[in-house]
Steps between C-alpha positions, in 0.01 A plus 500: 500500500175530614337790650253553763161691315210496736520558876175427689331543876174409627497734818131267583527147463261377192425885391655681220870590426715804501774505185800621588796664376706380814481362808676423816551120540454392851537140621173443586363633128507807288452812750097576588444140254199292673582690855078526551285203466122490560341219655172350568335513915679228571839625428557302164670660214262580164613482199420488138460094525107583651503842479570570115301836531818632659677552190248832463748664763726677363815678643690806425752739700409847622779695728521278799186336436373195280142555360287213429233518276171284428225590281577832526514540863847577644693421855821708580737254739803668673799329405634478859113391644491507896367222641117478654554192693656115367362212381565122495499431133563163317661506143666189342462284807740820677329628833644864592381795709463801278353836497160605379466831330180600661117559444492716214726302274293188606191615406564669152669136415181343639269699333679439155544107547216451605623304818615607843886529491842678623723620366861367699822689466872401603729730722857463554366227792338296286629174369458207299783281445561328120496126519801388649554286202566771326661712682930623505432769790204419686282727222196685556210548281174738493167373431590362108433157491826360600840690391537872456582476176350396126685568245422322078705558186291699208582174260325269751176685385586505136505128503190438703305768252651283169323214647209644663186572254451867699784714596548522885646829671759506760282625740334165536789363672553790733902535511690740686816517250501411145829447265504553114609178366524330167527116632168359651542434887857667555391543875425160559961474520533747684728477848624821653504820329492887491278711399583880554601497894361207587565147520239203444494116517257282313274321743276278328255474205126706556233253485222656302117544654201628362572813540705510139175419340342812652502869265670744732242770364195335474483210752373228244686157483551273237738191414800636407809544598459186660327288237829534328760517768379187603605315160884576540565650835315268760703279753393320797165631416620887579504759115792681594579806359707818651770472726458566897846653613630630836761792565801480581597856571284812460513774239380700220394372186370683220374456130776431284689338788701152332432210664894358578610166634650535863730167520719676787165602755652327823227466800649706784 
């Protein structure tokens, strides 16, 4: 049986994570996961892709607050942020109205990128709709990529580090949930299951970017995971590796949780 062992949220898209113990799974991604964005003056999304110097941000959780820190500077942002005005922002080709969280967060960002941005929130008006392709009830999703949810079984790595000459953390890849498993790539057969209180459904494979090649504490890049991905898990020129997944039905899950095949879920 396999066993969920790492629960992850990125409250900023492309800044650091917050490891959990347990989390509230919402359809449109793990609660407060990738619910802030920054973007550039135009209203386009930044990310890691151009902007590797944003893996220097990291996150943590104080009270009702999450503090961001870079170089040793630090940035308290309320949880529940009030919004300072909205702003037409583009991500992924998806247009939406959303609100800005005001001057002061704007210009500490600004200052520490070294580029004028804005830092974008979502409120319970807010919404961007997962690909319809994909989709069993009209899912939503926050600012991640695509789909609310990543999730990659621990023997996945294993195998990519016995073939890589360097060993590659988790963290590359960025995941939300991960599963202990012994067989390489258990999550690539997955359907519909449980995990704690909620339900998920596989989507679709991840298509890897350059953002696996970049160390989540230092910024640098270099050729791997890719270099060796691309030898045994490339096709139609896409390295796939990770599972996107949408859910069914919200819910706790927490460390320890088993990850259980749901052949009854019936879409009400």
């Amino acid at each position: 049986m396999y066993k969920l062992v790492d629960i992850n949220i990125y409250p900023i898209k492309s800044l650091g994570k917050i490891s959990l113990q347990s989390s509230l799974a919402q359809i449109r991604g793990l609660k407060h996961d990738r619910r802030m964005m920054l973007t550039d003056e135009r209203g386009n999304f930044l990310s890691q892709r151009k902007h590797p110097e944003m893996t220097r941000f990291t996150l943590s959780l104080v009270d009702e607050c999450f503090l961001v820190k870079h170089h040793g500077d630090e940035l308290f942002i309320p949880m529940n942020l009030q919004s300072k005005g909205s702003r037409q922002v583009t991500i992924w080709g998806d247009q939406l109205l959303a609100p800005e969280a005001g001057p002061h967060f704007n210009k500490w960002f600004s200052e520490h990128l070294n580029i004028e941005c804005y830092l974008i929130f979502m409120d319970e008006h807010t919404n961007r709709s997962v690909n319809k392709k994909y989709t069993v009830n009209h899912e939503t999703v926050s600012f991640a990529d695509g789909f609310p949810y990543l999730i990659i079984g621990s023997a996945s790595l294993d195998d990519l580090n016995n073939r890589a000459d360097v060993s590659i953390p988790m963290n590359r890849f960025r995941p939300n949930m991960v599963i202990e498993t012994d067989i390489p790539f258990v999550e690539d057969h997955l359907d519909v299951f449980n995990i704690g209180g909620a339900i998920f459904k596989r989507s679709k494979p991840c298509a890897r970017c350059v953002i696996t090649t970049t160390d989540q504490n230092t910024g640098k890049r270099e050729k791997e995971p890719l270099k060796t991905l691309s030898e045994y898990r490339k096709m139609d020129n896409k390295i796939l590796f990770g599972q996107n997944l949408i859910c069914l039905k919200e819910g706790m899950v927490n460390i320890g949780d088993e990850v259980i095949t749901n052949s009854n879920y019936q879409d009400n």
